[in-house]
N, C-alpha and C positions, 0 to 999 in steps of 0.2 A: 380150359376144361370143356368137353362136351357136354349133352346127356344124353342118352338114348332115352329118355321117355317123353320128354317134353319138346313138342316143334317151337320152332322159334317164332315169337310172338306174333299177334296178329295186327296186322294195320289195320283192319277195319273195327269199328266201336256201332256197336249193337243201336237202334235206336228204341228208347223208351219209351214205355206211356201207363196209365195208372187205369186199371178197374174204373167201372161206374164206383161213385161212393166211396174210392181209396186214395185218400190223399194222406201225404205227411206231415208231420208238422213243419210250416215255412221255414223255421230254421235251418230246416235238414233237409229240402228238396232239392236245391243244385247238387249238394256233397253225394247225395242219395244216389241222383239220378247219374253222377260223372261216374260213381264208382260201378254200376249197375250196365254201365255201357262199355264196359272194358271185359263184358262176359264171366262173372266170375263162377259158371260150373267146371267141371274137370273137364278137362281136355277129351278125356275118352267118351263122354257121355252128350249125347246128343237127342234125346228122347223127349219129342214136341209133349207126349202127352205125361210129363214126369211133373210134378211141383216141388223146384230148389226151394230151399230156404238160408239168409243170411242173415247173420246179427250185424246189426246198425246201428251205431250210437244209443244202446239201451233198448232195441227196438226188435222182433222176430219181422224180416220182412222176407215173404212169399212170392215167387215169382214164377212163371212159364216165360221158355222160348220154341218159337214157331219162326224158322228161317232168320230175317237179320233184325225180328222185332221180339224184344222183351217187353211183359206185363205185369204187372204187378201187379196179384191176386188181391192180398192180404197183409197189412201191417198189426201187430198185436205190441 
């Protein structure tokens, strides 16, 4: 099966890094950070100055991307 909307994945993995003052809790930094770099916005949407947000192990965690680096604004 095809799709027509989705390209086929990407090889390259985003690199990470955290706000001044935003850290996760240690349990959850690797998991946070692998999933975080596998790009999880839509495909279609590419807008440096947009703030995604994902649910994380009980967590709202806020992020921008700007070229091949993610940040993470905000964990609440």
């Amino acid at each position: 099966a095809r799709s027509g909307f989705a390209a086929e994945a990407a090889d390259r993995l985003l690199r990470v890094c955290f706000a001044d003052g935003v850290q996760p809790p240690e349990a959850l930094r690797q998991g946070l950070a692998e999933a975080l770099a596998l790009d999880p916005r839509p495909r279609y949407q590419a807008d440096t100055d947009r703030v995604y947000g994902l649910a994380y192990a009980g967590h709202e965690v806020r992020f921008t991307v700007v070229g091949e680096t993610l940040t993470v604004t905000e964990i609440l």
